[in-house]
C-alpha positions in Angstrom: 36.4 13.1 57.6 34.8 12.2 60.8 38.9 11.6 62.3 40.3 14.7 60.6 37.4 16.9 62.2 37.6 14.8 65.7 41.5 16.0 65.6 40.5 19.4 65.3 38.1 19.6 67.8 39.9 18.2 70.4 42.8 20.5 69.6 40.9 23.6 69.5 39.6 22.6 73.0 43.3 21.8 73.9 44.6 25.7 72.4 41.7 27.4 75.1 42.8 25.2 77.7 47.0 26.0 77.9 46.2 29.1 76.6 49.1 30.7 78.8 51.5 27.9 77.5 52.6 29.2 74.7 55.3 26.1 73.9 52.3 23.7 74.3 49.9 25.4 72.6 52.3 25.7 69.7 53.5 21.8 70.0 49.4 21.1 69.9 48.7 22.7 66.7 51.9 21.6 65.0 50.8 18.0 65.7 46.7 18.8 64.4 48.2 20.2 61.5 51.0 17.0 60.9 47.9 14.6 61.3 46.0 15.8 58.5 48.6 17.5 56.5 50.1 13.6 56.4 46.4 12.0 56.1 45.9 14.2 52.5 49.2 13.4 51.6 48.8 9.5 51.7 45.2 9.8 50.3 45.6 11.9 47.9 49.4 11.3 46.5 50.8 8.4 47.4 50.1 7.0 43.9 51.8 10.1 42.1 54.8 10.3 44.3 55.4 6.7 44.1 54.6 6.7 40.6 57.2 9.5 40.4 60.3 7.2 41.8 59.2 4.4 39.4 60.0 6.8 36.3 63.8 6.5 38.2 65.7 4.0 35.8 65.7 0.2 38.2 62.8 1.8 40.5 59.5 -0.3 40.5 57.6 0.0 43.6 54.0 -1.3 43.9 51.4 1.7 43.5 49.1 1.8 46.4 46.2 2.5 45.0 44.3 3.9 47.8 40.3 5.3 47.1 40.4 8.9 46.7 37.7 9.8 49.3 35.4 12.5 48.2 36.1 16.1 49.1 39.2 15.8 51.6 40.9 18.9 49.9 38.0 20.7 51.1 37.3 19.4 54.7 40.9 19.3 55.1 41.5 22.9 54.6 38.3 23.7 56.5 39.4 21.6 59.8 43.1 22.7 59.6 42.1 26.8 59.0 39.9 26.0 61.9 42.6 25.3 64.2 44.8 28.0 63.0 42.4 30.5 63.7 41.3 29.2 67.3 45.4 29.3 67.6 45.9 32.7 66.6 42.5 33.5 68.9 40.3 34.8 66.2 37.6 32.5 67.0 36.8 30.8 69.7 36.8 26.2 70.0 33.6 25.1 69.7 33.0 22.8 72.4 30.1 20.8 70.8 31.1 18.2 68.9 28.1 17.6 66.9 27.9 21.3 65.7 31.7 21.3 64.7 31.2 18.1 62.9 27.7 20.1 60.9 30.5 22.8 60.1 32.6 20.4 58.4 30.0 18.4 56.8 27.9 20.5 55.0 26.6 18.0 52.6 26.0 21.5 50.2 29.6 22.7 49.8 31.6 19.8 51.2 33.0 18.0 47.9 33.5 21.3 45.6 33.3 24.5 47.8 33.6 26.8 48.6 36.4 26.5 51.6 34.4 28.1 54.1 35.5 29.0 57.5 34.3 28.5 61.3 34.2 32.7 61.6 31.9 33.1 59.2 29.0 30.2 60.2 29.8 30.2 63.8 26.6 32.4 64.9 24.9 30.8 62.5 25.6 27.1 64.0 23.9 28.2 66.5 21.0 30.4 65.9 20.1 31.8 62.3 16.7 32.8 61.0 15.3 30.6 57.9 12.6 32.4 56.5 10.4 32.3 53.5 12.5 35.2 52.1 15.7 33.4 52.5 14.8 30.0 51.3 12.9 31.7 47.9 16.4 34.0 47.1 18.2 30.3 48.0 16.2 28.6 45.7 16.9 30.8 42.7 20.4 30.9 43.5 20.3 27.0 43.5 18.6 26.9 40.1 20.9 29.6 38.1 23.4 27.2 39.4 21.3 23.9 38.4 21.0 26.1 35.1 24.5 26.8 34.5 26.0 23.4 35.5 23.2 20.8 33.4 22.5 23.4 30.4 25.6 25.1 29.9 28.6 23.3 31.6 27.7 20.0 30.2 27.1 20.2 27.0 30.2 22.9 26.5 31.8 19.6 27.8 30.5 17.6 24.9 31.5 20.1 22.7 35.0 19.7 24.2 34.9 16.3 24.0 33.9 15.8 20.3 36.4 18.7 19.2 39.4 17.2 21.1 38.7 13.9 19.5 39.1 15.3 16.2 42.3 14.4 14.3 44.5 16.8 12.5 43.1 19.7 14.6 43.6 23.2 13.2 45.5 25.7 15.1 42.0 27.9 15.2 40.5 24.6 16.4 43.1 23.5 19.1 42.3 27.1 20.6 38.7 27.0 20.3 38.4 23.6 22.3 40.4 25.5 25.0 37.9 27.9 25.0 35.3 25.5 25.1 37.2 23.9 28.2 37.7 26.7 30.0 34.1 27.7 30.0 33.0 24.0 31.4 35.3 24.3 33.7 34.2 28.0 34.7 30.4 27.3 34.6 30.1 23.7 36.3 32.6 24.6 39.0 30.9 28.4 39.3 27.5 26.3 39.5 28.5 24.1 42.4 29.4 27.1 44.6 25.9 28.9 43.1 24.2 26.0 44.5 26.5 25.7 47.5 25.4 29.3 48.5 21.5 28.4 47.5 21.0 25.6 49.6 22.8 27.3 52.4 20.5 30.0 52.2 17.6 27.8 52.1 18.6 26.7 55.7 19.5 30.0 56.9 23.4 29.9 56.1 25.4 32.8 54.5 28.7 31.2 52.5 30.9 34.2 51.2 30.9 34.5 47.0 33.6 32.3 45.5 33.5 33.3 41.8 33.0 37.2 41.0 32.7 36.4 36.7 36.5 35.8 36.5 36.5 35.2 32.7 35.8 39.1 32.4 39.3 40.1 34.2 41.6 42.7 32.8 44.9 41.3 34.2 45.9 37.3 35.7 46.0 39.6 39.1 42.4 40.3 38.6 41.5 37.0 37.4 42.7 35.1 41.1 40.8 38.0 42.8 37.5 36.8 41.6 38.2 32.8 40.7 38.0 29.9 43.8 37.8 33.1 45.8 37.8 30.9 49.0 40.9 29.0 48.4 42.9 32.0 47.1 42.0 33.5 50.7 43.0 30.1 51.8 46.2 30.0 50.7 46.5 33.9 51.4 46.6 33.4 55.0 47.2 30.2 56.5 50.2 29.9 54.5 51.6 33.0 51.9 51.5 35.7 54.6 52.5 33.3 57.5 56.0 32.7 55.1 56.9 36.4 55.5 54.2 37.5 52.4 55.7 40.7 50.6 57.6 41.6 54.4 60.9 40.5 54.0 62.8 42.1 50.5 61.8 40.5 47.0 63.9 37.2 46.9 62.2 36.2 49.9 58.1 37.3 48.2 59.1 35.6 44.7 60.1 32.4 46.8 56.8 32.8 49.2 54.8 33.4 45.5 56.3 30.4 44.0 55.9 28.0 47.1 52.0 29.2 47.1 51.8 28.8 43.5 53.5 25.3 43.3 51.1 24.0 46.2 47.9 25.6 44.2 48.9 23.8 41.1 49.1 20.4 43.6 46.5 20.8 45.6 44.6 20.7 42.3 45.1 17.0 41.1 47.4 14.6 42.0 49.9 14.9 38.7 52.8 17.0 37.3 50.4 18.9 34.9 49.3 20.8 38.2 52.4 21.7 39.6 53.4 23.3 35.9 50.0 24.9 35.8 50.3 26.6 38.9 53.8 27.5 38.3 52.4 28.8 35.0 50.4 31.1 36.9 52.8 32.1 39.5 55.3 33.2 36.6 52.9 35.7 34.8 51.5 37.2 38.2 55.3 37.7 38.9 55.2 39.5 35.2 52.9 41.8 36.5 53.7 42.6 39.5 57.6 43.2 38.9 57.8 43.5 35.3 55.3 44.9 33.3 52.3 45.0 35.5 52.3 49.1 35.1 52.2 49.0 31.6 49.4 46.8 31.2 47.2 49.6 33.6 47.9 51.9 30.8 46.4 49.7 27.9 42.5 49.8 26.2 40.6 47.5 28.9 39.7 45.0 25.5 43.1 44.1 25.2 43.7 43.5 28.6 40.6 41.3 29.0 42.2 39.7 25.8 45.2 39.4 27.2 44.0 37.3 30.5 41.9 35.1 28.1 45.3 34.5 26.3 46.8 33.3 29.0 43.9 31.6 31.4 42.9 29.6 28.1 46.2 28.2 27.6 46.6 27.8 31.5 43.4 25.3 31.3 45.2 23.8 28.4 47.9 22.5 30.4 45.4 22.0 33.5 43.3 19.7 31.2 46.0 17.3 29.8 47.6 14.9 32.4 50.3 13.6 30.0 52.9 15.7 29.1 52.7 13.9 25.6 49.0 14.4 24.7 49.7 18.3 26.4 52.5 18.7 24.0 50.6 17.2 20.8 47.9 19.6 21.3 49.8 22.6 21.9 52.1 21.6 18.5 48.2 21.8 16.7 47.9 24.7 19.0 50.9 26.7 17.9 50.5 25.7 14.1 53.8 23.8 14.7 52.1 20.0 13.4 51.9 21.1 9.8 48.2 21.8 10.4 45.4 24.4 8.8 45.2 27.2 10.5 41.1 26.9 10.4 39.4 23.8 9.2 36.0 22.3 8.8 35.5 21.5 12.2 35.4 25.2 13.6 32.1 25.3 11.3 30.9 22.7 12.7 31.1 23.0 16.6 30.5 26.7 16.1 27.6 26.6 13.3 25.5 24.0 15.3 26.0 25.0 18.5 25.5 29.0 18.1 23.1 29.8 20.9 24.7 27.7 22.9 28.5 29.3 22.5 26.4 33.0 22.8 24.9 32.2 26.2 27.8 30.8 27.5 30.1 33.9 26.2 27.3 36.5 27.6 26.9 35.2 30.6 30.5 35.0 31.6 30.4 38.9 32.1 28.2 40.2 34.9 24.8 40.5 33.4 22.8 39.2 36.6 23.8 41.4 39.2 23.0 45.0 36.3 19.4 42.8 35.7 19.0 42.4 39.2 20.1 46.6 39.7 17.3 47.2 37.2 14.6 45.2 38.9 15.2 46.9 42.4 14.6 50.6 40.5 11.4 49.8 39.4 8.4 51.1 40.8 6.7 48.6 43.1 3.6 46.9 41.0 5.7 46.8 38.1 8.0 44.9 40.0 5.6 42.6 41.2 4.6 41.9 37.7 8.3 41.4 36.8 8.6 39.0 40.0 5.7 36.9 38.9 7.3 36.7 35.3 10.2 35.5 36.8 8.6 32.7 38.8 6.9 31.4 36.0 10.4 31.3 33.8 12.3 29.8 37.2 9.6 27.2 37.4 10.0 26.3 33.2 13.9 26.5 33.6 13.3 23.9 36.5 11.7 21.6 34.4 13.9 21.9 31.5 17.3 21.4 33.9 15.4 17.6 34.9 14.4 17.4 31.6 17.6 17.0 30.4 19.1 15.2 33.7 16.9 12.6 33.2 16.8 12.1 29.3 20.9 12.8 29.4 24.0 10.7 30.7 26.4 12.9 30.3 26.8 14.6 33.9 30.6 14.9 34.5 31.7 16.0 38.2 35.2 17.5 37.3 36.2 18.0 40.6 36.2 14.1 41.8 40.3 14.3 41.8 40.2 17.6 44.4 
């Protein structure tokens, strides 16, 4: 981290100063962007591309096995946007080092996001006002995330975990645990950006939303506008619209949609299951776009919301699985194609014990807060005060209960380790 971000800051000092050499400025960033495009590369896949050649029949090449270190997907997207930007002059270099380097490590949002940019803490870096006001609104923040990652994410995640153990899986099972998966996944990353944007405003920072309750989309189109907000923007412009974006005829967008798609899926894990996930994706928001995107606008919004499920819970099937041959054995209990129930015992038994928390976890994907939060600001002033001392006192028991339940349970998965 501290070489990726010293590369970028001397080359966005190097971009102000041959500012009217256009061929150097141009050779400068290509070489910032080689350094740490190449540093990911090794770090990140040199197991799975090497691993790759040895599935070639005579191939056996020693894996490296180099440390994955902590959060370089992040900090390298945020040091090589940086340089882009100071390249095509939307911001300017920052010429202190150590403020740079606080940019890029942000303890709060530095290993799981969001992907925030130099633009929008740059003012910030250097003067912003932490307040009382700030730091209480960062500290709930913090805690519906602390909420949503220890008392939902979690144990959704055991859920997943007992269920997916089960053998001879019913097909209503297969998709259930799919279910389950997808909402861990939704509500522990979700939580790390809620408590991300918290602790940022507890020190005075502003970091942009990066999920806008994507499980309650109406079409895959919607679904990317309001999931990893900041890397979809990422992706957006520092690489689909400088590729030509929708400018040049449709051959040339479906190839710039499946190039940004294919490098999602990778820059997601370090195995093939990625790449066909994001390819996945790429396909059905071709669908839509070309194909049948104008019928689905016409439809009941229910079954387009069911629709996306359809499709984003089978998407985190295949994101999930990192074999092809475990992927494909579920998906055969999935499909009803294993000679399997189509319900059995164990729907009964995840659901049937678990009920309030499967509830919460369904509620709460849709946007509740921000209509609860609409109703608060319309009451009349004492009342609200009596509402705002209500909610301290269930904030301070929620606190409790979230180290509670740290502290009396080990199981604390971090899913995003592999990013």
């Amino acid at each position: 981290m501290l070489f990726s971000s010293l590369v970028d800051y001397i080359d966005g000092i190097l971009l102000e100063k041959f500012e009217d050499r256009p061929g150097i400025r141009k050779t400068c960033l290509i070489i910032a962007l080689v350094i740490n495009i190449s540093i990911l590369g090794v770090m990140k896949y040199a197991d799975f591309f090497v691993g790759s050649l040895n599935a070639i029949p005579g191939v056996s090449i020693p894996l490296p096995g180099i440390a994955l270190p902590i959060g370089i997907s992040f900090y390298t997207f945020q040091t090589t946007g940086y340089s882009i930007d100071v390249y095509r002059k939307k911001v300017k270099a920052e010429r202190n080092y150590f403020r740079y380097l606080t940019y890029i490590s942000m303890f709060s949002q530095l290993i799981a996001g969001p992907i925030v940019r130099y633009s929008q803490v740059s003012e910030e870096l250097r003067k912003r006002d932490a307040n009382l006001d700030l730091f209480t609104k960062g500290f709930y923040r913090f805690l519906i995330g602390l909420f949503r990652k220890v008392l939902i994410a979690n144990r959704l995640g055991a859920l997943w975990d007992s269920l997916r153990a089960t053998e001879g899986l019913s097909c209503l099972g297969a998709w259930l645990g799919m279910f389950l998966f997808t909402l861990q996944l939704y509500y522990d990353f979700s939580a790390y950006s809620d408590m991300a944007i918290g602790l940022g405003l507890m020190m005075g920072f502003h970091f942009d939303e990066n999920f806008r309750y994507p499980l309650s989309a109406q079409s895959l189109t919607d679904f990317w506008r309001r999931w990893h907000i900041s890397l979809s923007g990422w992706f957006r412009d520092y690489l689909y619209i400088p590729l030509g974006g929708n400018r040049h005829g449709k051959l040339n967008e479906l190839r710039n949609l499946f190039i940004v798609w294919l490098l999602t899926g990778l820059w997601h894990g370090a195995s093939w299951n990625y790449v066909l996930w994001g390819l996945y994706h790429g396909i059905f928001l071709v669908l839509e776009k070309f194909v049948y995107g104008h019928l689905l606008d016409k439809l009941p919004k229910f079954i387009r919301h069911l629709y996306t499920l359809l499709i984003v819970v089978l998407g985190f099937g295949i994101f999930y699985f990192e074999k092809f041959g475990e992927l494909g054995n579920y998906l055969m209990y999935a499909f009803k194609l294993a000679g399997n129930r189509f319900a059995g015992p164990e729907i009964l038994w995840i659901v049937g014990n678990n009920i309030p928390l499967i509830v919460v976890a369904v509620i709460l994907m849709y946007p509740i807060f921000p209509k609860i939060l609409s109703a608060y600001h319309s009451l009349r002033e004492g009342t609200k005060n009596v509402w705002y001392l209500l909610g301290g006192l269930a904030a301070t028991g929620l606190l409790f209960l979230c180290l509670a339940e740290l502290t009396g349970n080990s199981f604390n998965p971090f899913l995003y380790f592999r990013f």
